[in-house]
C-alpha positions, 0 to 999 in steps of 0.5 A, spaced: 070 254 050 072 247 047 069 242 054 072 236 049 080 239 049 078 242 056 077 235 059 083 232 055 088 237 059 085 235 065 085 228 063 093 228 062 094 232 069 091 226 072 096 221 069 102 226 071 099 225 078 098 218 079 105 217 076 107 221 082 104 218 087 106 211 084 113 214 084 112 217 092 108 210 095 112 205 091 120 209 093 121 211 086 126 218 085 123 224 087 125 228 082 122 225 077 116 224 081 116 233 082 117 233 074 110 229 074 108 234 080 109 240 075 107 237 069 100 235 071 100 243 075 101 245 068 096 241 066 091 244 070 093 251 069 092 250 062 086 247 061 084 252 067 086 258 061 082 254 056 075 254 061 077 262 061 077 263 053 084 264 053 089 262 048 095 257 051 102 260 051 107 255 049 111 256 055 112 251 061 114 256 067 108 255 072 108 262 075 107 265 068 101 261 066 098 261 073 098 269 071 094 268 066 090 263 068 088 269 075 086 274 069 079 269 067 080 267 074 082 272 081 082 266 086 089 262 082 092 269 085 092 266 091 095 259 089 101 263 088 106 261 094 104 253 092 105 254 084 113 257 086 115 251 090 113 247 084 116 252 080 123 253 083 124 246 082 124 247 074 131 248 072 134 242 076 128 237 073 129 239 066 138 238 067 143 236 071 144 239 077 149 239 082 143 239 088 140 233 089 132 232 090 130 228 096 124 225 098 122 232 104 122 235 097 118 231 094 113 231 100 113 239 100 111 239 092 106 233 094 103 237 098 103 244 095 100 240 088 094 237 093 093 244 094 093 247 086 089 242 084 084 242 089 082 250 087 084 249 079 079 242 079 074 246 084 074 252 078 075 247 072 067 242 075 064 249 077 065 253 071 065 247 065 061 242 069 067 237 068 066 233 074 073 233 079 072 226 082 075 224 074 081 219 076 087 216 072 086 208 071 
């Protein structure tokens, strides 16, 4: 396990975070601040693989890579209704879309965020001893 390249992930998981919430508490766009939401869950479930000595897949699909984060750590299963809110918004983040994002959607990925980075930020201090209270500036 690389603590050091472990630490760097979550670190970066945390800007993607503080960029969502300036964009929630300030008005930005929500779909640009659920791009950052599922950013810093992939973020998350990355370093997550690493901490379980895995190798990272060149992928960005959240389902995938909670899969294989729940082989090192079975309780990630368990996030699985959260990971597809995210997830589910994918294609319309990354092309145009003829469906708009509002701000309910972006509250509803907030909330599912808050609920995987609690677990996956539980799992990364319990098992690498880096602290979860790490903040973005």
């Amino acid at each position: 396990m690389n603590r050091t390249e472990i630490a760097a992930w979550i670190e970066l998981a945390l800007h993607d975070a503080s960029t969502a919430n300036l964009i929630r508490d300030h008005g930005g766009y929500p779909d640009i601040g659920i791009y950052h939401l599922h950013q810093a869950t992939e973020k998350l479930l990355k370093a997550t693989i690493l901490a379980g000595g895995g190798a990272l897949p060149k992928i960005h699909a959240l389902d995938a890579l909670a899969t294989i984060a729940a082989e090192s750590w079975p309780e990630v299963a368990a996030l699985a209704r959260y990971i597809s809110s995210l997830d589910r918004f994918l294609p319309r983040l990354r092309y145009p879309h003829g469906t708009s994002i509002n701000a309910a959607d972006f509250q509803s990925c907030h909330e599912s965020y808050e609920a995987i980075s609690a677990s996956l930020l539980a799992i990364l201090e319990r098992e690498t001893g880096i602290p979860s209270s790490r903040s973005a500036p």
